[in-house]
FIBADO-636102 format. One record per atom (N, C-alpha, C): residue in three letters; z, y, x. Coordinates in steps of 0.02 Angstrom, whole numbers, plus 50000, padded with zeros to 5 digits. Atoms other than C-alpha are relative to their C-alpha. Layout:
ALAZYX...
***
This chain:
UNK500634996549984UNK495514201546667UNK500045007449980UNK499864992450038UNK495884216446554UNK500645004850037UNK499494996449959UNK497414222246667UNK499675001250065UNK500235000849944UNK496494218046812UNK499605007250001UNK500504991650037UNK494834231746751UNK500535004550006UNK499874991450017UNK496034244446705UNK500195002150065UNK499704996349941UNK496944244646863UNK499534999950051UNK500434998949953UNK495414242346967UNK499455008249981UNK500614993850035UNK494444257246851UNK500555007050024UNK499514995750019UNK496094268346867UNK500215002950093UNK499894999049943UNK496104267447043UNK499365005650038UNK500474992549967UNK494404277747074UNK499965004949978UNK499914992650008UNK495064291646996UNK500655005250034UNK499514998349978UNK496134302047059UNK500645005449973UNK499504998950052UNK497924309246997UNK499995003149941UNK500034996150063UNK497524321346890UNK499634995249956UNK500475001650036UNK496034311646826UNK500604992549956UNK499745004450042UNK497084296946793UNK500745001549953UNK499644997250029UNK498404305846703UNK499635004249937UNK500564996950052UNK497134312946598UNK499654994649935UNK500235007950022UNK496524294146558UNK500634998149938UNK499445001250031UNK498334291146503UNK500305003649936UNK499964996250043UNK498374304846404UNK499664998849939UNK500275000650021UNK497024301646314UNK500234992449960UNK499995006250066UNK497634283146257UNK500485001149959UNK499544999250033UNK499214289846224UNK499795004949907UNK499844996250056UNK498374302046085UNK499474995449960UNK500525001950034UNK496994290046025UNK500334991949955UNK499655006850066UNK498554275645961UNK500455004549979UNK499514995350035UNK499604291745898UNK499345000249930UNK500634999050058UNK497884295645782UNK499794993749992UNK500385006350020UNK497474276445768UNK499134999149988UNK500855000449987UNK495654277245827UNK499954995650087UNK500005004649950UNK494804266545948UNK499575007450056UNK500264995649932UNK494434277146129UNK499524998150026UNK500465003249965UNK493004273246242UNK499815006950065UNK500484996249956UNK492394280546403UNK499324998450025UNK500765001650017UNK490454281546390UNK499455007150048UNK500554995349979UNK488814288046468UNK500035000450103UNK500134999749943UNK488654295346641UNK500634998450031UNK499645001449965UNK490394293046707UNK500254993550000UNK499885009549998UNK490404274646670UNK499384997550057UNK500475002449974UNK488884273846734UNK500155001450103UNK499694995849925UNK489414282746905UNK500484996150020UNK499955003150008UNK490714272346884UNK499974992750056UNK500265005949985UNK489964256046933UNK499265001550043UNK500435002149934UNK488784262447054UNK500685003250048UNK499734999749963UNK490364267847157UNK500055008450026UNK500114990049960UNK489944288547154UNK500815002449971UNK499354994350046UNK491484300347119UNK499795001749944UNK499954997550060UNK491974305846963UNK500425005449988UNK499514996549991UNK492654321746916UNK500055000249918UNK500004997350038UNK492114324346738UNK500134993049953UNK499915006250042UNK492644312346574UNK499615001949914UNK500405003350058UNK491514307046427UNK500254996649952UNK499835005850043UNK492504300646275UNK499704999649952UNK500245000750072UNK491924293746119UNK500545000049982UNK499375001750047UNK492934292345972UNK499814995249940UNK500405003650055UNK492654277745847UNK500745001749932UNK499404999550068UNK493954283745677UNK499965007650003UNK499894995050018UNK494554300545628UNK500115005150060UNK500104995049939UNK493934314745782UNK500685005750002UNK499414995250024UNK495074328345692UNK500534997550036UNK499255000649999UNK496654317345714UNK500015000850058UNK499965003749912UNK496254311045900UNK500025008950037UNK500154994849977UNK495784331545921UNK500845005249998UNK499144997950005UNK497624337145876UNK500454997850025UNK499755003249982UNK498344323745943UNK499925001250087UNK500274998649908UNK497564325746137UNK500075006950032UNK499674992850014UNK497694344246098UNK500785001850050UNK499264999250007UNK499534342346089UNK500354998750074UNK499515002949918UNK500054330246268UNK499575003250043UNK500004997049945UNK498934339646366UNK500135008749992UNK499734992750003UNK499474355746300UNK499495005950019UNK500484995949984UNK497864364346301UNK499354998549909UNK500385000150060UNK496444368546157UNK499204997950022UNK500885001050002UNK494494364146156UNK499715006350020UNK500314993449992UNK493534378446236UNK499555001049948UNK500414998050070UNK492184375646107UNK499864990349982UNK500265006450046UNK491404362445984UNK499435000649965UNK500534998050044UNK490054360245894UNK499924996449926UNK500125003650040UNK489144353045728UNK500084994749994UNK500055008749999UNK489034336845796UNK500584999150018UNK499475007449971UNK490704330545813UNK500205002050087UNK499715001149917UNK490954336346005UNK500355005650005UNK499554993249992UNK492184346446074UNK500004996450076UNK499964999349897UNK492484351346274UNK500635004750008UNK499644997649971UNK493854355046348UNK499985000550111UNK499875001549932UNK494364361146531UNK500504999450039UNK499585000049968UNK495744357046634UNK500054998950060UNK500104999549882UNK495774362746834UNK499224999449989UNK500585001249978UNK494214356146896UNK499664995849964UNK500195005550066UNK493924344046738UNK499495002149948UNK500164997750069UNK492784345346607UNK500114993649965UNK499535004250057UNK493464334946462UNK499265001249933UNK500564996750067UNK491794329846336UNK500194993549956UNK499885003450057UNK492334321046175UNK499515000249960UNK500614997850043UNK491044317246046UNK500224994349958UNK499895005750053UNK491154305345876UNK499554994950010UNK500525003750011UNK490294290345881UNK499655001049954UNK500464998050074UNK488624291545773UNK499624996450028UNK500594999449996UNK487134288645729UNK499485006850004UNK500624993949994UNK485534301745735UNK499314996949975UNK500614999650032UNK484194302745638UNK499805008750007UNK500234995849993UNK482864314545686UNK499365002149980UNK500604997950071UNK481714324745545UNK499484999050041UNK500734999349941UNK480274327345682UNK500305001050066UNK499895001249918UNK479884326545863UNK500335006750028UNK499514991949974UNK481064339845960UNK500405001949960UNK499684996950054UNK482004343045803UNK500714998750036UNK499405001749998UNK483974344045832UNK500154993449929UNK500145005450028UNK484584326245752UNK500685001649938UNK499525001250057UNK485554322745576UNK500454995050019UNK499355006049967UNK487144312645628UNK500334998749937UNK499674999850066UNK488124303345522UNK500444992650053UNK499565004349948UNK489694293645599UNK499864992250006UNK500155008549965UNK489514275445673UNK500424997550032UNK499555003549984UNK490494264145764UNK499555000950088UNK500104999249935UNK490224261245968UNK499154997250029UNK500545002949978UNK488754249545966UNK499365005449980UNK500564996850038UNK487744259245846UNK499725007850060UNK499974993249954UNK488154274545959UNK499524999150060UNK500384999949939UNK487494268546097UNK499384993850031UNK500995001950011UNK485754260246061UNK499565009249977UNK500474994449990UNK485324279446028UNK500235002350052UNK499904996649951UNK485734284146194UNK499275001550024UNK500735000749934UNK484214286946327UNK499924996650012UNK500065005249962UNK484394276046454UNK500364994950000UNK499555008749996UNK485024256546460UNK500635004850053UNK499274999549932UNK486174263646629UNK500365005549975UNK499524995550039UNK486774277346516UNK500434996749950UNK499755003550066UNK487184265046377UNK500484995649999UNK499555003449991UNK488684257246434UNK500665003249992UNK499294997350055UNK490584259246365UNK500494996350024UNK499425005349987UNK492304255646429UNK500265000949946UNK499364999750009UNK493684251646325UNK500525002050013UNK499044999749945UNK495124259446349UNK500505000049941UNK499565000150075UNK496074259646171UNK499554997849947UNK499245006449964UNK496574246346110UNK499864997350042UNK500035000749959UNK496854239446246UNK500024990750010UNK500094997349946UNK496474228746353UNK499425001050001UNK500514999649978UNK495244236446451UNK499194996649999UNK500765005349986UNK493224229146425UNK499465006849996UNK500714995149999UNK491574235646462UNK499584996849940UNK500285002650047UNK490334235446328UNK499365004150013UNK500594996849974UNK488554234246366UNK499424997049949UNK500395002950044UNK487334231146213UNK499234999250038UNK500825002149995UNK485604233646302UNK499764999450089UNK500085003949901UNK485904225346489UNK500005006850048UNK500094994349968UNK486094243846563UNK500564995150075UNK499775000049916UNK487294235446707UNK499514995850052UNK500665004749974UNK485714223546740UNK499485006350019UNK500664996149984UNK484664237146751UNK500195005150054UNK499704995949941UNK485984248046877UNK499904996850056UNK500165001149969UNK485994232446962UNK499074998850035UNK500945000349980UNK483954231446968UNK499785006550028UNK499984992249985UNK484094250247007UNK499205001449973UNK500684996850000UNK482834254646892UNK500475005049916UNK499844997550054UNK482694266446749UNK499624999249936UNK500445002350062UNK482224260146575UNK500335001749931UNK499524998650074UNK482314267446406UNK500094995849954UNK499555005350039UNK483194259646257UNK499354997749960UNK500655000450033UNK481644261846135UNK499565003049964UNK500724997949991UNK479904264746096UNK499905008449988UNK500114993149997UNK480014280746018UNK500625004050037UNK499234994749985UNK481614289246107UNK499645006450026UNK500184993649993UNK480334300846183UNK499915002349948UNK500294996150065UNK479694305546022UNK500655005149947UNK499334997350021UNK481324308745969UNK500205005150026UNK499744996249963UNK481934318946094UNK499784999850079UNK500684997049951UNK480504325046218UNK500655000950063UNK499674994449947UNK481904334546335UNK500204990550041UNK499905004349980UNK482294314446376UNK499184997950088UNK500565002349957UNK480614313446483UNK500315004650083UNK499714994549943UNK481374328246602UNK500684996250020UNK499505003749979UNK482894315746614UNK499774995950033UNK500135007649965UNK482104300246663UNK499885002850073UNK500454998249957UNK481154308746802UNK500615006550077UNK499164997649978UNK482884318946850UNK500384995650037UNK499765006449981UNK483734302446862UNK499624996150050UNK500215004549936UNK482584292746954UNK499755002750071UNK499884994949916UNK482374306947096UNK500944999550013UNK499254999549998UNK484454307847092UNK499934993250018UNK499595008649955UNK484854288547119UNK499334998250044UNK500505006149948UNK483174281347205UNK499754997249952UNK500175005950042UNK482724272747050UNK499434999949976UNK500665001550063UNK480954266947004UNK500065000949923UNK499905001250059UNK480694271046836UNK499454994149962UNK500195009149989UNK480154254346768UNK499385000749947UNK500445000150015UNK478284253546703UNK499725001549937UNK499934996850072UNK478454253946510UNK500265005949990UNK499834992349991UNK479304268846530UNK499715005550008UNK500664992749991UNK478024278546613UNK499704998149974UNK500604999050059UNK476764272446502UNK500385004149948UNK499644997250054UNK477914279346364UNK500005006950030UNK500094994449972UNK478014295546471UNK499305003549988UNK500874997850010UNK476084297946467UNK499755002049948UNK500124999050062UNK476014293046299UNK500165007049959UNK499574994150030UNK477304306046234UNK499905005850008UNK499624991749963UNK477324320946360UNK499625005649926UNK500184994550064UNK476264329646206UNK500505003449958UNK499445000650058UNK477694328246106UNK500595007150035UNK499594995649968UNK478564342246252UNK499945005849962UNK500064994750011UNK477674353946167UNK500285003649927UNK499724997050058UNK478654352445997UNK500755004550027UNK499374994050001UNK480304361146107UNK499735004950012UNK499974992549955UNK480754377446130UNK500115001950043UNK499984999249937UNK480404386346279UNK500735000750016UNK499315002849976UNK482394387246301UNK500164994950013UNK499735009750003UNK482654368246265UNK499544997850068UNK500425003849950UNK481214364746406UNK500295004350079UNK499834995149931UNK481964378046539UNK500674997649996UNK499315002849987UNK483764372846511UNK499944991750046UNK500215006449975UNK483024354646566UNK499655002550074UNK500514996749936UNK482034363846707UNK500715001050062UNK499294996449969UNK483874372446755UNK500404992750044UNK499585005449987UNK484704355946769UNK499764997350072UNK500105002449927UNK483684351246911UNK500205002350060UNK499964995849959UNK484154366147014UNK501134996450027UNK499305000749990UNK486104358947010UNK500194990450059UNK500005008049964UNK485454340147108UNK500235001550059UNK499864999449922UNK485964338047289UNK499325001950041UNK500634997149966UNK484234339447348UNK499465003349920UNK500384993550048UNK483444355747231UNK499304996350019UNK500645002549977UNK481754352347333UNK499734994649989UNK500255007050008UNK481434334547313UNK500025000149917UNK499865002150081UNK481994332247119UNK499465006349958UNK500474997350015UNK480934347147081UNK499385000049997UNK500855005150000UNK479444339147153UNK499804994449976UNK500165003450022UNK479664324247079UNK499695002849915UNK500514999050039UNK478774332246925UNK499525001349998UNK500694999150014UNK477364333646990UNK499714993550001UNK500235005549998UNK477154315546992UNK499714997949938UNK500275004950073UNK476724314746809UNK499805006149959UNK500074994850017UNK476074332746792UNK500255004749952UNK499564997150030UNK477414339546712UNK499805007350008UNK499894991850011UNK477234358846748UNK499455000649950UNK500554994650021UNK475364361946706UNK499994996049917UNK500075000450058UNK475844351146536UNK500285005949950UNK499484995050033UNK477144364646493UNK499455006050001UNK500464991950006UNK476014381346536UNK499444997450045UNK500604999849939UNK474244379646634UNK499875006950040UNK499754997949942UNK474744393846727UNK500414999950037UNK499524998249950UNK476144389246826UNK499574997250076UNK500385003049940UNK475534384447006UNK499814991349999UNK500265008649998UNK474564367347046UNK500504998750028UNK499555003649983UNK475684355447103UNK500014997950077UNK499695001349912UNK475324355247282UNK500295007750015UNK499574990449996UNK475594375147272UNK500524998649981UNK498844999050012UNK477394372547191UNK500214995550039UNK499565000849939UNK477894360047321UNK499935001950067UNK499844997949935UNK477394369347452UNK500285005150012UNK499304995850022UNK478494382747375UNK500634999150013UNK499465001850002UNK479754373147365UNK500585000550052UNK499674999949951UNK480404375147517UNK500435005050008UNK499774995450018UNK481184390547482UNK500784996549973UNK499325002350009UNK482634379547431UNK500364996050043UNK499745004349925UNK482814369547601UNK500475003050040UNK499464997549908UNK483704381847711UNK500385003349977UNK499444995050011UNK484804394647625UNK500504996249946UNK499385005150054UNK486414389447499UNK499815007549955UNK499724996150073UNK486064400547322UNK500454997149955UNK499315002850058UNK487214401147175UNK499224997849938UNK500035002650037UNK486524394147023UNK499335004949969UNK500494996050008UNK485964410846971UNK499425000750036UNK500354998549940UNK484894414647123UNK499394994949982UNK500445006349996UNK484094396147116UNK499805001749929UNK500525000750068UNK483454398946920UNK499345006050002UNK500684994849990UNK482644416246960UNK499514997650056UNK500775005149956UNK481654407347109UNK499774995649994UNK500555005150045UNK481034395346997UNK499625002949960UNK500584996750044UNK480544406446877UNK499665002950026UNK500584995949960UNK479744417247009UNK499374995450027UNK500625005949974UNK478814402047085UNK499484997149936UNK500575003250055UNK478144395746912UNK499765006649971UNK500314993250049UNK477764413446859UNK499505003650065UNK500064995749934UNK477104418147056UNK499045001549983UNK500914997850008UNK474934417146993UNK499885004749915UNK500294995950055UNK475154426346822UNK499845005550003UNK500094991049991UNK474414443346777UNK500785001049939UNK499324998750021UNK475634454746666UNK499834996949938UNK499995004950066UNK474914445846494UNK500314994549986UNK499925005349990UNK475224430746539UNK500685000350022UNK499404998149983UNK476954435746605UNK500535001549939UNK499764997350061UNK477424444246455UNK500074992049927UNK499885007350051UNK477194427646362UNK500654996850015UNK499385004149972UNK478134418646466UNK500655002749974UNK499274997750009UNK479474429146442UNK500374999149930UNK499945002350092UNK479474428146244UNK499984993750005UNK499955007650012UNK479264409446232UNK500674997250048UNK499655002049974UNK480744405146361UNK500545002449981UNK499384995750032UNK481904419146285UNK500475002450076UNK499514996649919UNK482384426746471UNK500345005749981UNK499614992950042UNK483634438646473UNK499735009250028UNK500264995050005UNK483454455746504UNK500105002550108UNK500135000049936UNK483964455246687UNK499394995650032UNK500455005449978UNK482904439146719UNK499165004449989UNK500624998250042UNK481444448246628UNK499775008750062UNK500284991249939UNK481514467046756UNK499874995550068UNK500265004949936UNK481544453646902UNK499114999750022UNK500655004049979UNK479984444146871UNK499575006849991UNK500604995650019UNK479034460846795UNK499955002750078UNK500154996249944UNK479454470146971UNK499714994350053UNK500335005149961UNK478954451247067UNK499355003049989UNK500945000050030UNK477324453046958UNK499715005950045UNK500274994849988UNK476944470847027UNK500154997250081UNK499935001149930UNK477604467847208UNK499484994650008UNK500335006049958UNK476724450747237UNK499025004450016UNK500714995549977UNK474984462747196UNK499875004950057UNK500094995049958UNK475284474047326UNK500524998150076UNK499775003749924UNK476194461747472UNK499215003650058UNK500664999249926UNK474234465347592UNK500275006350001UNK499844993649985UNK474614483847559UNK500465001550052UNK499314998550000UNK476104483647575UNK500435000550087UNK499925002449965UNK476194475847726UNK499735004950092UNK500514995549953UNK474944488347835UNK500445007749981UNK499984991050028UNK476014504347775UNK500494998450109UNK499774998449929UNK476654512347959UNK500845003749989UNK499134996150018UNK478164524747874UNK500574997049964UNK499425004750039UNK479594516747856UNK500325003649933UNK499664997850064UNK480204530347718UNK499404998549957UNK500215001850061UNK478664527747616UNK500004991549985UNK499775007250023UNK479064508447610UNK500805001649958UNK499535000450029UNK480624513847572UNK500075005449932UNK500314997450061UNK480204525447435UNK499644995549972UNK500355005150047UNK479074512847355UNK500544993249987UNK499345006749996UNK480604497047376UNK500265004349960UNK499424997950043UNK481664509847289UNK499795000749918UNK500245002850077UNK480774507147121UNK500364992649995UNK499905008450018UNK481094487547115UNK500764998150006UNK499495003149999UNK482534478347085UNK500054997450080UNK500015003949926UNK483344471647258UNK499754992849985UNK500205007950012UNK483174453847199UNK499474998949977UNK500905001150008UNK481394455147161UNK499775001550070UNK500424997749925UNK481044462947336UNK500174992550047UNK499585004249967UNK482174450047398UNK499684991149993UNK500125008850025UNK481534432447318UNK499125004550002UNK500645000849993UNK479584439747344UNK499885000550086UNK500095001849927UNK480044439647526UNK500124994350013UNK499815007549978UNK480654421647523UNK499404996149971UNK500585004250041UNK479184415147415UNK499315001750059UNK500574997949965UNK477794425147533UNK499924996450068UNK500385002549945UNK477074417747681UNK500015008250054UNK500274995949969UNK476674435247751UNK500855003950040UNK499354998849970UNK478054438647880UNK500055006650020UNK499774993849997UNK477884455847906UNK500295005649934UNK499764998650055UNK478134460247731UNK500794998150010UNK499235001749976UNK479734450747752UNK500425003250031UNK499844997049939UNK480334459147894UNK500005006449953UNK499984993850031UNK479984476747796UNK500604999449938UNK499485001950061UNK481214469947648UNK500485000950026UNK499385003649943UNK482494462547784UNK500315008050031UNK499964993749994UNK482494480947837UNK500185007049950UNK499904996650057UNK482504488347684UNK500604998249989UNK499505003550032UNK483904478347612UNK500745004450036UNK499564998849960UNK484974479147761UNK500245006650040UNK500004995449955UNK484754495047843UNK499615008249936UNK500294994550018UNK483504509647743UNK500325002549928UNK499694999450031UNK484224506547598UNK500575005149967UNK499164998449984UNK485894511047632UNK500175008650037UNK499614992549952UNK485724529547724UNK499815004349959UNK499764993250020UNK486104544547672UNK500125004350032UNK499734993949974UNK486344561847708UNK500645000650033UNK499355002149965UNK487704564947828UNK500455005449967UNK499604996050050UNK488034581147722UNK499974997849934UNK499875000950065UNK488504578747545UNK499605005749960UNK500524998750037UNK487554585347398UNK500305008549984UNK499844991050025UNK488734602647371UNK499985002650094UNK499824995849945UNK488704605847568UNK499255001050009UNK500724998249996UNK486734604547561UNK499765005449975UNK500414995150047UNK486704615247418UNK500235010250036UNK499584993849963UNK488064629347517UNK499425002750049UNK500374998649949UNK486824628747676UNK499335003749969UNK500664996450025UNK485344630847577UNK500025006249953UNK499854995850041UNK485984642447463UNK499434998649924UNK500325003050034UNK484874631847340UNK500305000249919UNK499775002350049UNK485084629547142UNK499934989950019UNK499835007749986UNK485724611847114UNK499404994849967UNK500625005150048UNK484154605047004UNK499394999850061UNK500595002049958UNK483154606147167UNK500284996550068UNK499845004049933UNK484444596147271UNK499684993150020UNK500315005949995UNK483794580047240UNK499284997250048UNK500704999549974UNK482064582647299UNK500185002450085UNK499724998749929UNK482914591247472UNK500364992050046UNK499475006349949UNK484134575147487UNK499464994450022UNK500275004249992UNK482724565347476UNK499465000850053UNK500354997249937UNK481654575547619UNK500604999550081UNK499445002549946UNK483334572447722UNK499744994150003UNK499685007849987UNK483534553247694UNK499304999050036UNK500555003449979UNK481574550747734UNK500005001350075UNK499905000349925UNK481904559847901UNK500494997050044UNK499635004449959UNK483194549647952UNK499844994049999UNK500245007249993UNK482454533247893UNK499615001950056UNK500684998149921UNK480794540248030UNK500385000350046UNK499725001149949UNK482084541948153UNK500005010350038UNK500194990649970UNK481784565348166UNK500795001449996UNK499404999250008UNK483684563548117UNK500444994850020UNK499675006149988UNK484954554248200UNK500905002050033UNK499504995849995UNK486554566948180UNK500115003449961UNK499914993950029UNK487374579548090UNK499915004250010UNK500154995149967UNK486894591348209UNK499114999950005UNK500874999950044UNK485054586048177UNK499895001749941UNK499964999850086UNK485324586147995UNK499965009449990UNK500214994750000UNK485794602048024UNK499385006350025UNK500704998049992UNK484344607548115UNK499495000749959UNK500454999950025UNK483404600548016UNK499975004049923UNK499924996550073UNK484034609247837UNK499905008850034UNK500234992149978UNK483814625747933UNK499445000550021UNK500804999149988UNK482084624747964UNK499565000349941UNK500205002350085UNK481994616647789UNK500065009349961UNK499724994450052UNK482884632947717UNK499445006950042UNK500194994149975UNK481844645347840UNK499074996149936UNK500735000950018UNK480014636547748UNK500075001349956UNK499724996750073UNK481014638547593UNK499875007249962UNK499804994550030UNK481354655447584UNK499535003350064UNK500574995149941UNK479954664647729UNK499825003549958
***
């Protein structure tokens, strides 16, 4: 049975991965500790999804197994932490090792006190039953080990936590369940959401990082749009801040993630723009302190904040250079993500223009041949280049031989 497993488990990975596997038993009977592959890629696993990434525990001495694994794959830990885990990457791999433990946790949201454990112990504090399952892979042979029926509950396709308090424990778990059961399909199974209801108070012992890193995670699902909405099923936003938008307003936002492909970055600032899209600047300015945004994230939303007030204006101006004089204050990616959030399609269109086209022109003379023609000091070129560019955005210039026209008319009002 145990030869059978390994070579049926060994087969849905592929070369590298299972060479990686091998590696790993080879350094975990060099250090004489027992191995285990645990958590989501077991779980993945046995519903039949790909796997790229590996999850080991370690039940004995982490150090040895960490020198030892070190050594045959000939590579170091990118980082590690307090607890016992270290990550490595190799190719397209991420490699997450962690000690078996326990956790004990002072208060609700607190980071937890660990203190080493064996496999079972480990994983009754997991989250979820379908998280809480463990292969064997050293010593060998091969077995699964499932203390709280999680393959009963993969097969029931539902999602149920281990126990009573795990929210209380660790709040950022409620943003999992609700993650998970938009990602597979899975009802989350009735005690659960009562326990959800009960708890969500308990969100408010993290820090706004710890609750936006959980926010982030959603933006990386196959469907952004759907898994994002599933929090409004249990009023997740307006528990976190009672200004982010009602919940039929943020999924009818949402859509903003249906049709284009962003990177990672892209998709977090149009979340934060969408949950930040009804604040004034007080209320903005909070936000920003309690989440700890960075300093790009933070000029974004302030120039959103100001643009979204002045989209009606904005929208009725006729000169294309004073749109484009006013756009040239703001960050592009604020002009840019308050045209994808807006409804108002001529605004849009004025961005789309901006971006692509007004942007981008310039004088056809350069800044010392402007200054030659005009016979100008140089501290008043700026103000000239910028009476050029506006006549060519209007369309009075559409040559060098206009340009020039036009700086000789400039230089005769100049100097009359």
């Amino acid at each position: 049975m145990g030869m059978n497993l390994e070579k049926d488990i060994k087969s849905k990975f592929n070369s590298v991965e299972q060479k990686l596997l091998n590696k790993a038993e080879i350094a975990a009977q060099s250090s004489s500790v027992k191995l285990y592959l645990v958590g989501g890629p077991v779980r993945d696993l046995l519903l039949g999804n790909i796997i790229h990434d590996l999850d080991f525990l370690i039940d004995g001495e982490i150090d040895s197994f960490i020198h030892e694994f070190s050594k045959v794959i000939n590579s170091q830990p990118i980082s590690s932490s307090q607890f016992k885990t270290f990550k490595y990457r190799i190719g397209d791999n991420e490699i997450d090792i962690a000690l078996a433990r326990t956790e004990v946790y002072p208060f609700p949201g607190s980071l937890p006190n660990i203190k080493p454990s064996n496999i079972h112990q480990d994983l009754y504090r997991r989250d979820f039953t379908i998280n809480a399952i463990a292969l064997q892979l050293f010593p060998k042979p091969y077995k699964l080990i499932d203390p709280v029926n999680g393959i009963e509950e993969l097969k029931n396709k539902r999602i149920k936590i281990i126990h009573e308090k795990s929210f209380q424990d660790d709040p950022t778990r409620i943003f999992r369940a609700i993650r998970y059961s938009s990602r597979f399909d899975f009802p989350i199974e009735q005690k659960t959401i009562d326990l959800i209801h009960q708890d969500m108070n308990f969100i408010s012992s993290l820090s706004g990082k710890r609750i936006l890193n959980e926010l982030i995670k959603y933006l990386s699902e196959n469907d952004t749009s759907n898994s994002l909405s599933s929090l409004t099923k249990y009023n997740i936003l307006q528990f976190i801040d009672n200004n982010f938008p009602s919940n039929e307003e943020f999924i009818t936002r949402l859509h903003v993630f249906k049709n284009e492909k962003y990177s990672l970055n892209e998709k977090e600032v149009l979340l934060l723009a969408i949950l930040c899209s009804n604040m004034n600047q007080i209320q903005l300015n909070k936000f920003i302190t309690r989440f700890s945004l960075s300093k790009k994230q933070t000029k974004i939303l302030i120039d959103l904040n100001q643009i979204n007030k002045k989209i009606s204006s904005i929208s009725v101006m006729k000169k294309a250079s004073s749109i484009t004089n006013l756009f040239d204050k703001y960050e592009i990616k604020a002009l840019k993500f308050a045209s994808i959030i807006t409804e108002n399609n001529k605004f849009t269109q004025m961005v789309n223009s901006y971006i692509n086209i007004w942007s981008n022109i310039k004088p056809y003379n350069n800044g010392n041949e402007i200054t030659k023609i005009l016979s100008i000091d140089k501290t008043k070129l700026s103000s000239i280049i910028q009476k050029v560019r506006d006549a060519i955005i209007n369309g009075q210039i559409s040559s060098k031989a206009d340009e020039m026209k036009f700086l000789k008319k400039l230089n005769r009002q100049l100097f009359k």
